[in-house]
N, C-alpha and C positions, 0 to 999 in steps of 0.2 A: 509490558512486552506483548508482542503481536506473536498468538501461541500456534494458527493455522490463517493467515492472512495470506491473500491472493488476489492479484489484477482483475481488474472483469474480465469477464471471457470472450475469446476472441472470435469462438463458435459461433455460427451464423444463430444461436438462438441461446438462449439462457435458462436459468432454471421458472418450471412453471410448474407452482403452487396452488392446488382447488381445495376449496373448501371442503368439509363432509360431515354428516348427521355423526360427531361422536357417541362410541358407547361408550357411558359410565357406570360407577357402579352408584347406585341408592343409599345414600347416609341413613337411611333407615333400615334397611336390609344388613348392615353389616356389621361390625364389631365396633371399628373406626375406617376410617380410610388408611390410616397408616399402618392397621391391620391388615389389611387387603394387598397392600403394595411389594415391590420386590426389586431388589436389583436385578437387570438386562437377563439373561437366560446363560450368557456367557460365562457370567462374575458368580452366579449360583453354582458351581463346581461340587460343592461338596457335598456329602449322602446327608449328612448333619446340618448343613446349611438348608440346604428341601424341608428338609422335617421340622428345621424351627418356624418354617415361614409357614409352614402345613398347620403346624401346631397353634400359630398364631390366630388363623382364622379360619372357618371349614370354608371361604370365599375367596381365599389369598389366591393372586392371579396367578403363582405358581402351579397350582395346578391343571393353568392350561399353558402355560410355557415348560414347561418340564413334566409330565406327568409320569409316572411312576408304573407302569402295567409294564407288564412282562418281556414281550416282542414290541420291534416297533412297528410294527401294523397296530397292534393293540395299543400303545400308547397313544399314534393319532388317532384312534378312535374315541378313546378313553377323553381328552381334551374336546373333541368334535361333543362328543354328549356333553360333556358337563358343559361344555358355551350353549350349545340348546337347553338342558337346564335351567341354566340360569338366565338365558332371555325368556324362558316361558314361566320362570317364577319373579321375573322384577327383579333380578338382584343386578342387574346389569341393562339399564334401558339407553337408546336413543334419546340423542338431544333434539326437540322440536325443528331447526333448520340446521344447513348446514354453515358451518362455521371454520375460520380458524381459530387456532387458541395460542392465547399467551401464557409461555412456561414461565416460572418460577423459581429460581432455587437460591438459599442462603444455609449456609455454615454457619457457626458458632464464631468464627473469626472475624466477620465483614464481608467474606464472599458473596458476592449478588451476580446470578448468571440468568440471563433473560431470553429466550428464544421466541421460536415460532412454530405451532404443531399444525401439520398439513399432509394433504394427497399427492408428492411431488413425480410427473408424469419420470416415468424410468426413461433411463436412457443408457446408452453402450459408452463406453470408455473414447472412445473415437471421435464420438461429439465435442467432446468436451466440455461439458456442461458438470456432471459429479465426477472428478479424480479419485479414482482407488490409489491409495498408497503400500498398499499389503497383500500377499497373494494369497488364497482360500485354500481350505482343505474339500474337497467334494464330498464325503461323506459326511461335513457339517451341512452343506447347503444342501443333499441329498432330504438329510431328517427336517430342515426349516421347511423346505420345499411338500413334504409327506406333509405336517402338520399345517402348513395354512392351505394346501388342497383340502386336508381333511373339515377344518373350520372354518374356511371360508372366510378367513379375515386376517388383518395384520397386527399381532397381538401385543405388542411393543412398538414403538418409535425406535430410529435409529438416529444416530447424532452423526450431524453433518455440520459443516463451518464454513463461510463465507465475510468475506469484508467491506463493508459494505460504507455503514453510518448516513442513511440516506433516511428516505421517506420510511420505510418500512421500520426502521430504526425506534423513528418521531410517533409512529402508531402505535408501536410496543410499548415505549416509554410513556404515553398516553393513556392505554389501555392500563397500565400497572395501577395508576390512580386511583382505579374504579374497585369497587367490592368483587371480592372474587369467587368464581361457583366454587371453589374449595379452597379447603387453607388445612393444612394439615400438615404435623413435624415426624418424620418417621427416627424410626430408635436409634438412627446412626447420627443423628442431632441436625438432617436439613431439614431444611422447613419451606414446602412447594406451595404455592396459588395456581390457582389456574384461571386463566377467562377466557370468556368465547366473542370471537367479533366477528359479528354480523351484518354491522352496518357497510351496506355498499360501496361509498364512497373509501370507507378505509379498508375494505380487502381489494379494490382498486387500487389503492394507493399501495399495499403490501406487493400485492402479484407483480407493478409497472416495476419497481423496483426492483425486485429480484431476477423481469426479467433480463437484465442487464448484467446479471451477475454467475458466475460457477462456483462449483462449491469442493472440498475438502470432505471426505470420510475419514471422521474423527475415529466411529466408534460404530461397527456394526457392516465389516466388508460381507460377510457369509450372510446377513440379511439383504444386501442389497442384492449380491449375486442371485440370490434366492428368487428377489422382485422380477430380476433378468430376466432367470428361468422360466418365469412362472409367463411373465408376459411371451415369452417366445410361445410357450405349449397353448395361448390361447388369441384366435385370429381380433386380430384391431378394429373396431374398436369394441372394448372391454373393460370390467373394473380392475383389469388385473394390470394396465395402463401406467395403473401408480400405485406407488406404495407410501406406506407412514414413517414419516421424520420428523423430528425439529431441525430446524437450522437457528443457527446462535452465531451473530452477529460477532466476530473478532476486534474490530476496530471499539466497541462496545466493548465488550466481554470476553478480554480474552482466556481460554482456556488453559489447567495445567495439562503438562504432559509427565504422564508416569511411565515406568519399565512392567514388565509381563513378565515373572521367573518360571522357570520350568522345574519341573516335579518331576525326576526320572526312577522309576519304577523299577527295582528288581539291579538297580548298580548301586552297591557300596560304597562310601566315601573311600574307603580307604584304596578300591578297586580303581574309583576313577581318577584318581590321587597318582596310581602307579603305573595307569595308562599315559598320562602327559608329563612324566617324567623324563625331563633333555629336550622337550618339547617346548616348554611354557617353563617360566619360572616360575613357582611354587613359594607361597612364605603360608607359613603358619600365625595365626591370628587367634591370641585367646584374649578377645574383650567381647564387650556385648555385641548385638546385633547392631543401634546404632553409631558404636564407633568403628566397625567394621564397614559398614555403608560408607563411611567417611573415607576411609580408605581406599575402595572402590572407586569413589567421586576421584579422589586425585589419583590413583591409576589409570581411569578414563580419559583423564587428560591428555596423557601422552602414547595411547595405544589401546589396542583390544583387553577385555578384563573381565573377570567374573570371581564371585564368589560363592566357593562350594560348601557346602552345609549338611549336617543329617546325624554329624558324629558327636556333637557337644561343642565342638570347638566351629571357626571359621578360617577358610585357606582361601587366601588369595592366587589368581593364575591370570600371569599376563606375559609380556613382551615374548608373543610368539613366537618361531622360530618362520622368519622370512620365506627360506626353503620349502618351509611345510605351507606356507599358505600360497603361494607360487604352484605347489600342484593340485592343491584340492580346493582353490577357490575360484570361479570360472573367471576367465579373462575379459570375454566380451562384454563387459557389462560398465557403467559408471565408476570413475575410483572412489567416489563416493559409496554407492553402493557395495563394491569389495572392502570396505574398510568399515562398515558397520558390526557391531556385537554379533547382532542376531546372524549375518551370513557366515562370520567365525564361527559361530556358535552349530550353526545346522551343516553348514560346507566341509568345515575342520574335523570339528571335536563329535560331534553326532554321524559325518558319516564318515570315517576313517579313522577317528583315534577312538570312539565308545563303541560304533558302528550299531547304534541303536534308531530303529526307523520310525521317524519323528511323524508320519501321519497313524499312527496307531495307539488310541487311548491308552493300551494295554500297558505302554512302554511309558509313555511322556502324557500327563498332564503340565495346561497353563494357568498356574492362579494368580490374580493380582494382588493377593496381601501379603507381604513380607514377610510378618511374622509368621502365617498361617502356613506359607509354604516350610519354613525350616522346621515349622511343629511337626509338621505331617511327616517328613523324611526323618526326624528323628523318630517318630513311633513306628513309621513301616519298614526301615534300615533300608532306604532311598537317598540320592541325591538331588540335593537342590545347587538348583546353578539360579543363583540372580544377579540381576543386568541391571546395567545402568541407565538411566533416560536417553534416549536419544533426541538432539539436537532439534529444534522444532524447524529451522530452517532448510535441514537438511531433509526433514519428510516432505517438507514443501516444494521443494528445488526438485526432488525425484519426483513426486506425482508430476510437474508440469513437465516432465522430459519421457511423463511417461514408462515411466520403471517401477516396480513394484516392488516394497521392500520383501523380505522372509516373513512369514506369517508368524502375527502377535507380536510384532516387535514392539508396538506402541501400545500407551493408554492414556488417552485423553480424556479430561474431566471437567467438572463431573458429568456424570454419565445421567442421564433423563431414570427417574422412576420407573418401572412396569407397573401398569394398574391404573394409570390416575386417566387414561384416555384407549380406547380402543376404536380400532377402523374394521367394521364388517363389511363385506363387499355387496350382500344383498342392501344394505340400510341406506 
């Protein structure tokens, strides 16, 4: 299955990929590399999740994607120093030329996902060259935007998808051959390579092909908007021009797609329970968390659905009431679009039946672990609403018509390491 496939683009120009002098970190400066490494800045949610990856290495890149001081002025500070730090102790040096690099990634199951790590010049939605499929929150891109002013660099990759199977393809799968500057399996059992191509001929042969091609934001819309920003506040030409992704080949590789559940803060199961009553059908559900998911899946099928969690037990809420989404779901927009989870989810139930306001950490955290989300709402007496995947065609179909889904509706995977490649904009 083709998980983010798309025609080439029809834009007078395509995606252009530059090489650049990666920072890595020095296998001899650090614990391991798969001590140093981190999931995205996004997927890191928890105070517990920081402090194990803190704990793991005094070098873990989390502490310049998240760091921990007080205010955030003081946090991007705090990240700004420790990146000077640690280029002025070696724990983090430049690679002699500039490169691209070929990613890595395998599971335990057979999964093999292959990309390509680069400087991809930014661009606005209107080009058509990168499709956003999801709308941002500003106060995310506000804090990315503070921290790489403050550092001066783009401290993660963001994943982005393209369909390609061309020349750029034939180079990756070329370059895999080769011994790789790292190999390393972090503790959630992948296991990443990485290499750098430098030969000319084949980062010609990379860039010619890609640029015939648009691409998909799988994973990382408030990083891109951030690249946006940052190139607006600085006049052209500049290194703020382009920012750090991988693109991963679909036609190749293609990607899963997961659900995003939400963490709502300070509402009771049993509150939200008697808020959509005559609303939504309601069944109660006492099996595990995976036979519950089950249920959800074939609920999905035939309409909007969710299952609420936090109390011990699982309830399911579906077959809306028509009426009710007739007024609180906007009109103008795609029926595709009206018919998604996540716009039920934030248009219905978040603002008119919880009336709880969804850009506010205070209220709604997004975690992507399943289980993690119902732990947590059972020990803070919160509710968990979790979603079901949405249709990979269906994000596809909207980005090219140019509609942005509800924000975090999706999660595409797997998602690129933090740690294993950094782009500084002086280097």
């Amino acid at each position: 299955m083709n998980t983010a496939g798309h025609s080439e683009a029809t834009a007078r120009r395509g995606l252009e990929l530059t090489p650049f002098r990666g920072l890595r970190y020095d296998p001899d400066r650090v614990g391991s590399l798969a001590s140093v490494t981190s999931p995205p800045y996004d997927v890191v949610v928890r105070p517990d999740g920081v402090h194990h990856l803190q704990s793991a290495d005094p070098y873990n890149i989390v502490r310049l994607i998240l760091p921990e001081a007080g205010t955030p002025s003081a946090r991007t500070e705090q990240a700004a120093d420790t990146l000077r730090r640690w280029l002025a102790e070696g724990v983090l040096t430049a690679d002699p030329e500039p490169a691209l690099y070929v990613y890595e990634q395998r599971d335990g199951g057979g999964m093999v996902q292959r990309g390509v790590i680069g400087a991809l010049e930014v661009s606005e939605p209107s080009d058509g060259v990168v499709l956003p499929h999801e709308e941002v929150m500003p106060p995310v891109v506000a804090d990315r935007a503070a921290l790489m002013r403050a550092t001066r660099a783009n401290l993660e990759p963001l994943l982005l998808t393209y369909h390609g199977n061309g020349t750029a393809a034939e180079v990756v799968e070329r370059t895999a051959r080769r011994l790789p500057l790292l190999d390393t399996t972090t503790e959630d059992g992948f296991h990443h390579r990485l290499w750098a191509v430098t030969d000319p001929a084949d980062l010609t042969r990379i860039q010619s092909d890609l640029a015939h091609h648009q691409a998909l934001i799988a994973d990382g819309h408030h990083r891109w908007a951030t690249y946006r920003q940052l190139r607006a506040e600085h006049p052209s030409p500049s290194p703020w021009d382009h920012g750090l992704v991988l693109l991963v080949d679909t036609a190749r590789y293609p990607l899963r797609v997961r659900a995003i559940h939400r963490l709502l803060h300070g509402l009771a199961v049993a509150d939200a329970l008697a808020a959509v009553e005559g609303l939504f059908r309601v069944r109660h559900l006492d099996v595990p968390l995976a036979d519950a998911l089950e249920v959800l899946a074939d609920a999905a099928c035939a309409g909007n659905a969710f299952l609420l969690a936090g109390d011990g037990a699982f309830h399911l809420i579906d077959r809306p009431d028509p009426a009710l989404l007739n007024r609180t779901v906007p009109a103008d927009r795609p029926a595709a679009w009206r018919s998604l989870d996540a716009t039920v989810l934030h248009a219905t139930l978040l603002d008119h039946v919880w009336r709880i306001p969804e850009d506010s950490p205070a209220h709604i955290a997004y975690i992507h672990d399943t289980a993690a989300t119902v732990a947590k709402a059972e020990r803070d007496g919160g509710t968990a609403v979790l979603m079901h995947p949405v249709r990979e065609d269906v994000v596809r179909d909207l980005a090219r018509q140019g509609v942005t889904m509800p924000r975090k509706s999706t999660s595409f995977g797997p998602k690129p390491a933090s740690g294993l490649v950094l782009r500084a904009l002086e280097v």
